[in-house]
N, C-alpha and C positions, 0 to 999 in steps of 0.2 A: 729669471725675471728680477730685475732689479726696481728702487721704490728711490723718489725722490720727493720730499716732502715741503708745499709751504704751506703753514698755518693747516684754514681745516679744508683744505685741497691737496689734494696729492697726484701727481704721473705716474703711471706704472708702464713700464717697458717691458713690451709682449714681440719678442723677436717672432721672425715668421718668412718664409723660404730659406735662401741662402744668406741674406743679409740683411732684409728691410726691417725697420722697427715701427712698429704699429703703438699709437697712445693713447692709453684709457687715462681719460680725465677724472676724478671721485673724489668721492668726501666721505666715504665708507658704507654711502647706501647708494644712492646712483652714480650713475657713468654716463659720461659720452668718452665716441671710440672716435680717433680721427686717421685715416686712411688706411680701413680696415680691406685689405688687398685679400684677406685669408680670413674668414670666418670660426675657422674651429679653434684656432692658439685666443682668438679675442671670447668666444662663448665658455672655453677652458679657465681661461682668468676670471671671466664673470663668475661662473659658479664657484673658485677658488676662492674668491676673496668676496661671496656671498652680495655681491651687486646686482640693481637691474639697470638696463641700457634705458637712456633715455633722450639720448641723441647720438647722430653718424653727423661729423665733419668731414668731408672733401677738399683736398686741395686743386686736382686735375684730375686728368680724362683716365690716364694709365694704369690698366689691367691691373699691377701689382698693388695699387693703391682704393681701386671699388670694387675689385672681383669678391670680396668677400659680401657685396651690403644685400644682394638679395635674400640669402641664405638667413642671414641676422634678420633682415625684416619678417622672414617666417617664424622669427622666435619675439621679436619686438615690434610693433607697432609704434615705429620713431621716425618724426622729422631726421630729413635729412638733407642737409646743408652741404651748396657745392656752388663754384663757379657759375656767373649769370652768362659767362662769357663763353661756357663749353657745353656741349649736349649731353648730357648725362643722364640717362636713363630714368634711374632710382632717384635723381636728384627732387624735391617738393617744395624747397627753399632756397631758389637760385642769389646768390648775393654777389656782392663787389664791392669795390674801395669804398666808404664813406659810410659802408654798413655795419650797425657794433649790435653786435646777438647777444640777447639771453638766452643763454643754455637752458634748454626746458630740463627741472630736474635739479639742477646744480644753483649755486650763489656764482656766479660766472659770466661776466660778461670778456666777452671777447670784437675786438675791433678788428676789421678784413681788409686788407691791401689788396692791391691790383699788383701781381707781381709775374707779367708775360717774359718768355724769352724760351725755361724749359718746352714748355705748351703754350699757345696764344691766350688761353682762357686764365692760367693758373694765377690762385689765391694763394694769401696766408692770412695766418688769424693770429693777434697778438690782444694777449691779457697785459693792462698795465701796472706797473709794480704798484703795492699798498701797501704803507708801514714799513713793516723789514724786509716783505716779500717781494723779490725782482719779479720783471716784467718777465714773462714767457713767450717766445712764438714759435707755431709748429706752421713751417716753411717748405715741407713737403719736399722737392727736388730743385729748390731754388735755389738756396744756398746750402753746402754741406759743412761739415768740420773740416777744415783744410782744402775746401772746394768750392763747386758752383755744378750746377748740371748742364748735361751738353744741349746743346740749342739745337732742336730737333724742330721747331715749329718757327721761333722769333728769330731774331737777331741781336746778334752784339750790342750793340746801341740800345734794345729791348733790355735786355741782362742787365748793362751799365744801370740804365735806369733802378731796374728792380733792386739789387742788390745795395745802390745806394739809400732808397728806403730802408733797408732790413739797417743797412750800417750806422742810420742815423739815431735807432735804439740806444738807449743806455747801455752800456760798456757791460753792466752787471746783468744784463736779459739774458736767459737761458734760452740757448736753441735746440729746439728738439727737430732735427732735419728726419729723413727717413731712411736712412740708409747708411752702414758701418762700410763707411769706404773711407774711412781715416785715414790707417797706416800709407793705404794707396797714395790717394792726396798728396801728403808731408811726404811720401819719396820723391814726388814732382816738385813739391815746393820750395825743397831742399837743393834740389838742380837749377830753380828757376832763382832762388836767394838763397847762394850756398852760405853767405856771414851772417845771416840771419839769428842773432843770438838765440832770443824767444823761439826762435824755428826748433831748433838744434834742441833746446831744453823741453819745448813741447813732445819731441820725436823719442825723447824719452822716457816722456810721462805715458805717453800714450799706447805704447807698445809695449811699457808695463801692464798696464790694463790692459791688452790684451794677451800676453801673457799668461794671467789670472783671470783670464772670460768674462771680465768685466767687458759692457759698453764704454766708447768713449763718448757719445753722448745722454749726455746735453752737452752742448760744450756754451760759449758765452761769446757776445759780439764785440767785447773788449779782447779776447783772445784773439777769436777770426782775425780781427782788425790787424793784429800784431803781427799773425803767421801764417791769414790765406791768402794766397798772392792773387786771388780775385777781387780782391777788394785793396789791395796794394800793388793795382796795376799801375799806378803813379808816380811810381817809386823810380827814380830816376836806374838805381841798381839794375831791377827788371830789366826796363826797356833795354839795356847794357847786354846782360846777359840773352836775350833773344836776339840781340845783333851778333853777338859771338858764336852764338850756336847756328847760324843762317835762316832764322825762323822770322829775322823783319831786314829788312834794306836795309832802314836806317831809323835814327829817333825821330818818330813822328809825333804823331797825334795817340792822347791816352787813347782812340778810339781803337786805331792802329796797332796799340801794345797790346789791348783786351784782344781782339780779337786775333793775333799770333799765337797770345796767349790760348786759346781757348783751343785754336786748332794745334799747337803742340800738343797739349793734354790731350786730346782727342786720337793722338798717333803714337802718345806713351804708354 
């Protein structure tokens, strides 16, 4: 587990199956968990670093993201906060865009986007930066480091939207996405912008870290901006590179690049 700290709040990174990462929000006596898919890596950390839960955040519907809350709710008696827009079970506190929570427990206020495309219902919740501490958002399968998640529910158009929300965040906001599919990612983005300087220097950093078992998240939306070609589908290079590889006709419409975009990844 790794600790990344602002002020008197902290993230702790509690890996859990094959890849996902689950985040205990705290200030060294409570917590909230946010898309706790696996209950015993998040009860393990609790007792570890001597917390009680006091709240479960939800992004979306998906197994590996609330399979864990009933299990936690027999050990904690915790709101728990999820999409107004998906049916969620264990959900008590259905939210959506224009909705900003206080974490029951924490000095934490967290504001909720409407961000459909992965799932039709799917949230994210962004802390805004105060003083020296950057903004936070935990984005669940909306955007990743070097990605975006496959459109299983929305559409292209749905994603564009979302993601340019996420992108309009301050460059210095840390994104805690859910899932270590980095190196993946940057070998597509690499293909998709092979001059990509910042690509090319990311793919080094990042692969050092893993390397060394480190995470590569959080990563930051000034980076993304720079080297996920999800969010630089506009990039006149791209649309170049998908006409060469036979993945679009011709230069069309960003709408047109995104989603070639989205279905080559999908086949890589």
């Amino acid at each position: 587990m790794t600790i990344s700290s602002t002020q008197a709040l902290t993230v702790l990174t509690v890996p859990a199956f094959r890849d996902n990462y689950l985040w205990l929000i705290h200030d060294g006596t409570h917590a909230a968990v946010v898309d706790p898919g696996d209950a015993k890596p998040i009860l393990a950390a609790l007792k570890d670093h001597g917390l009680k839960l006091t709240a479960i955040l939800l992004t979306h519907h998906h197994a590996d993201h609330i399979g864990g809350v009933p299990e936690l709710l027999q050990h904690y008696q915790v709101p728990v906060f999820g999409p107004r827009n998906e049916t969620i079970a264990a959900v008590t506190l259905p939210v959506g865009e224009g909705k900003t929570i206080d974490v029951p427990g924490l000095a934490l206020k967290l504001n909720v986007l409407d961000v459909p495309g992965h799932t039709m219902g799917h949230i994210a919740y962004v802390r805004d930066a105060s003083g020296d501490a950057p903004a936070w958002l935990f984005c669940g399968d909306t955007l990743f480091a070097g990605g975006c998640g496959r459109l299983f529910e929305g559409t292209p158009a749905q994603m564009i939207s979302s993601l340019g929300k996420l992108a309009a965040l301050p460059d210095d906001a840390l994104v805690y996405c859910a899932h270590e599919y980095t190196l993946s990612n940057l070998r597509f983005a690499r293909v998709v912008e092979p001059d990509n300087v910042a690509l090319q220097e990311r793919v080094k950093a990042e692969t050092d870290k893993r390397e060394h078992d480190m995470p590569t998240v959080p990563s930051s939306i000034g980076l993304e901006k720079a080297t996920n070609p999800f969010l630089r589908y506009r990039e006149p290079a791209i649309a170049q590179q998908l006409v060469q590889a036979g993945r679009l006709d011709r230069i069309d419409t960003p709408l047109a690049t995104f989603t070639a975009l989205r279905l080559w990844k999908n086949d890589f």
